[in-house]
N, C-alpha and C positions, 0 to 999 in steps of 0.2 A: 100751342106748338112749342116743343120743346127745343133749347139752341144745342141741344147735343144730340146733332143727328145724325145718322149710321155709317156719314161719310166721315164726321168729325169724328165719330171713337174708332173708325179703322185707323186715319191717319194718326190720333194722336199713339193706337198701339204700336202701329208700325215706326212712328217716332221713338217709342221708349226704348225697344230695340237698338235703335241709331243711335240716340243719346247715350246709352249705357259703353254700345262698344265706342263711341269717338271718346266718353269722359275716361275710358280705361287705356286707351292708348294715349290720346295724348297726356293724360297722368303718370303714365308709366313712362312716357317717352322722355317727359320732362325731369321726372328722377333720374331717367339714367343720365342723362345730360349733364344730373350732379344741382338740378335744382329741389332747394329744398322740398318740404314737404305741404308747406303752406301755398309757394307758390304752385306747385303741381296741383295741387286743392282747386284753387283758382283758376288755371286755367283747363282743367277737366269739368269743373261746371259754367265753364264760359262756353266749351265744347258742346256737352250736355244741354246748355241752355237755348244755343243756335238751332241744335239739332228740333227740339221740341215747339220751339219760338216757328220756326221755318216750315217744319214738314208736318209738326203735330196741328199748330193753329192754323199759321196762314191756307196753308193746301186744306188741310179739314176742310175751313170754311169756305176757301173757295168752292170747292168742289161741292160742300151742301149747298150753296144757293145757285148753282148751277144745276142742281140735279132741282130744289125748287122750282126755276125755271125753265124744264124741261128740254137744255141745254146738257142733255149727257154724254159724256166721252169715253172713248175703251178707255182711255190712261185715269179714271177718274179712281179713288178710292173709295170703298164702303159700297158698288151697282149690287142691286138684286139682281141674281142671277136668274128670273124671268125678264127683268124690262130690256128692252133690247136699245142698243144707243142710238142719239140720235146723229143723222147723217150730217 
């Protein structure tokens, strides 16, 4: 069994998504504020980092071993769109 299962790569794509637009605002947000360019660096991949840390891993994997244990939810990410969720 492989640990990247179809819930894990939707979320982590749908994370990439999130990571890119929070690392580009709050990076830009922080230059115009007049903070250098090192520090905007920093905290656009601290942004970035939450973003894929949070909604790429932790949810991925919740959600694959839930769908494992045949505990599925409409909110889940990665459902085949035959199995229908569980109540």
């Amino acid at each position: 069994m492989s640990w990247l299962t179809p819930q894990l790569q939707a979320a982590v794509l749908r994370a990439a998504g999130l990571a890119l637009t929070a690392a580009v605002v709050t990076g830009g947000i922080a230059l115009l504020q007049g903070s250098n360019w090192k520090v905007a660096a920093a905290l656009a991949l601290g942004a970035a980092g939450a973003a894929l840390g949070y909604r790429g891993g932790a949810e991925g994997l919740y959600d694959g071993h839930r769908h494992l244990t045949g505990n599925v939810k409409p909110s889940d990410v990665g459902q085949s769109p035959g199995a229908p969720p569980t109540p």
